[in-house]
C-alpha positions as CSV (number, residue, x, y, z in Angstrom):
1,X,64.5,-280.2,-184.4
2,X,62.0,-282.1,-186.5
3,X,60.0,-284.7,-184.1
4,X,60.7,-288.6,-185.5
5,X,57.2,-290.3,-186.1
6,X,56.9,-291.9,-182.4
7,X,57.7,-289.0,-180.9
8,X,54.8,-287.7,-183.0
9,X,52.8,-290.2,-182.3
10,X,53.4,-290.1,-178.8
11,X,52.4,-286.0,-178.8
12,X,49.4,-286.6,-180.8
13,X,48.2,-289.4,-177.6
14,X,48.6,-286.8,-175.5
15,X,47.0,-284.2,-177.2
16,X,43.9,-286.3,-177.9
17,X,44.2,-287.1,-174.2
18,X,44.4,-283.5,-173.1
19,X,41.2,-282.6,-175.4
20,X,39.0,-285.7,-174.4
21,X,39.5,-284.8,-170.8
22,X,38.6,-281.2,-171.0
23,X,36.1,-281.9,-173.4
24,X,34.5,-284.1,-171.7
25,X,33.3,-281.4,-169.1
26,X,31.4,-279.9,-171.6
27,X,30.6,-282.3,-174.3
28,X,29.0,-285.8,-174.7
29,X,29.3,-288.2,-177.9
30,X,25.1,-289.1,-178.8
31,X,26.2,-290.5,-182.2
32,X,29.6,-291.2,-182.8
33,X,28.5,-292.1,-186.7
34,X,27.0,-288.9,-187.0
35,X,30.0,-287.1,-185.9
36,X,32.5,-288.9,-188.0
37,X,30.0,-288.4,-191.0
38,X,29.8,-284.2,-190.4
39,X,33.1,-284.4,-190.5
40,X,33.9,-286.3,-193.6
41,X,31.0,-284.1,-195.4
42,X,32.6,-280.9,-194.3
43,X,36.4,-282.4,-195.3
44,X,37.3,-281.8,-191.8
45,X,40.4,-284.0,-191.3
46,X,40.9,-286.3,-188.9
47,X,43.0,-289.6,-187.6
48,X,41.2,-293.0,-187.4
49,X,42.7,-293.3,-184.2
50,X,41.7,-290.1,-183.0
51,X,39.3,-290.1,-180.4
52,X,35.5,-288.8,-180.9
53,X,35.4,-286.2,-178.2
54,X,38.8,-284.7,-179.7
55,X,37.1,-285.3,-183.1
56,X,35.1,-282.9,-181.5
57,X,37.9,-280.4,-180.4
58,X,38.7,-280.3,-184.0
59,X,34.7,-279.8,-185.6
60,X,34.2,-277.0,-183.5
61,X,37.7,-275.2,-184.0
62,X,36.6,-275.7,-187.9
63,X,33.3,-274.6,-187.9
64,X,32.3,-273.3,-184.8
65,X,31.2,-269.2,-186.6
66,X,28.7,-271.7,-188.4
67,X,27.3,-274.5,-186.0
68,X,23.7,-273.9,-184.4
69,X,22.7,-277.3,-183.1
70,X,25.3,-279.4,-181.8
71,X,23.0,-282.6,-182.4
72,X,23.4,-282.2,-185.9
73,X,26.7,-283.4,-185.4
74,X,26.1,-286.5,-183.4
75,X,27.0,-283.9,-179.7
76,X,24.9,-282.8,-176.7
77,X,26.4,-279.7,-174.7
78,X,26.9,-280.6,-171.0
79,X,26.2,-278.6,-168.4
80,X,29.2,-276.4,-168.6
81,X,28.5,-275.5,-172.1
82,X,24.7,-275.9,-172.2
83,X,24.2,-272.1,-172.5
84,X,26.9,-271.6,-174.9
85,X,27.3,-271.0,-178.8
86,X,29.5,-272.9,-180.6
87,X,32.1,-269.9,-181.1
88,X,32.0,-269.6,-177.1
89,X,32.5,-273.3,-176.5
90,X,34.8,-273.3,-178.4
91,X,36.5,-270.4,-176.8
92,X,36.1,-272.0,-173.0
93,X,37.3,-275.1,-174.7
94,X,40.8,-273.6,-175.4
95,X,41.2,-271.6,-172.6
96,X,40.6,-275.3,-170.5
97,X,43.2,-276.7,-173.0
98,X,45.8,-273.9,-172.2
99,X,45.1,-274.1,-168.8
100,X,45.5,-278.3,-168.5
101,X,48.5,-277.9,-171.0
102,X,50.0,-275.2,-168.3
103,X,49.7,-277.3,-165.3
104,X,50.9,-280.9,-167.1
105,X,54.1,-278.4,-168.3
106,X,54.4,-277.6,-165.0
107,X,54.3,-280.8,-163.7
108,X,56.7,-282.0,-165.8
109,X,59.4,-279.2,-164.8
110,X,59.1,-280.1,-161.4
111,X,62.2,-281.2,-160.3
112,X,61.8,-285.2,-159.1
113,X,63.2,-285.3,-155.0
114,X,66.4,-287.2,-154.9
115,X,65.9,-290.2,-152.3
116,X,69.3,-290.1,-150.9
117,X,69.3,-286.1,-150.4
118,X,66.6,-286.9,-148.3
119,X,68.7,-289.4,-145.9
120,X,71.3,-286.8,-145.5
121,X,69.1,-284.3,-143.5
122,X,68.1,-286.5,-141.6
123,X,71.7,-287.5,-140.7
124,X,72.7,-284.4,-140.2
């Protein structure tokens, strides 16, 4: 079943949502300008809407066998991915993403407590 464009939308938010939050453990926006112009000279695509750390996300998935210095493309490593290479950021990146992704599935599967069930144990 083919998603209508809110619903796409709507996943897309989330997405970008998902990435700026795991992102952000690893990654900080110096130049937002820079970024956006790495990524228009490499014909990365991306949504105006689309936030710069999942801008981000989507630069390294790209080009991350050929990125040496992060700065070049308006980013400073974190922390968490201070000692990495692009290629392993990258790959900590997605396995983060998987991880989030798992647990918000998971929250969404769990089944919401009906407030009257509730009453009736109690009455019993």
């Amino acid at each position: 079943m083919a998603l209508t464009a809110e619903q796409r939308s709507q996943r897309m938010a989330q997405l970008d949502t998902l990435r700026e939050r795991v992102a952000g453990c690893f990654l900080q926006i110096e130049d937002e300008a820079l970024l956006e112009a790495q990524l228009r000279r490499y014909r990365i695509r991306f949504r105006p809407e689309q936030p710069p750390l999942s801008r981000a996300v989507e630069l390294l998935r790209v080009g991350r066998d050929r990125i040496r210095d992060l700065s070049r493309y308006g980013l400073r490593p974190l922390e968490g991915g201070a000692e990495l290479s692009a290629a392993e950021l990258y790959a900590r990146l997605g396995e983060r993403l998987l991880e989030a992704a798992g647990e918000r599935e998971a929250a969404n599967r769990a089944p919401t407590p009906d407030p009257d069930s509730h009453d009736l144990e109690y009455r019993a």
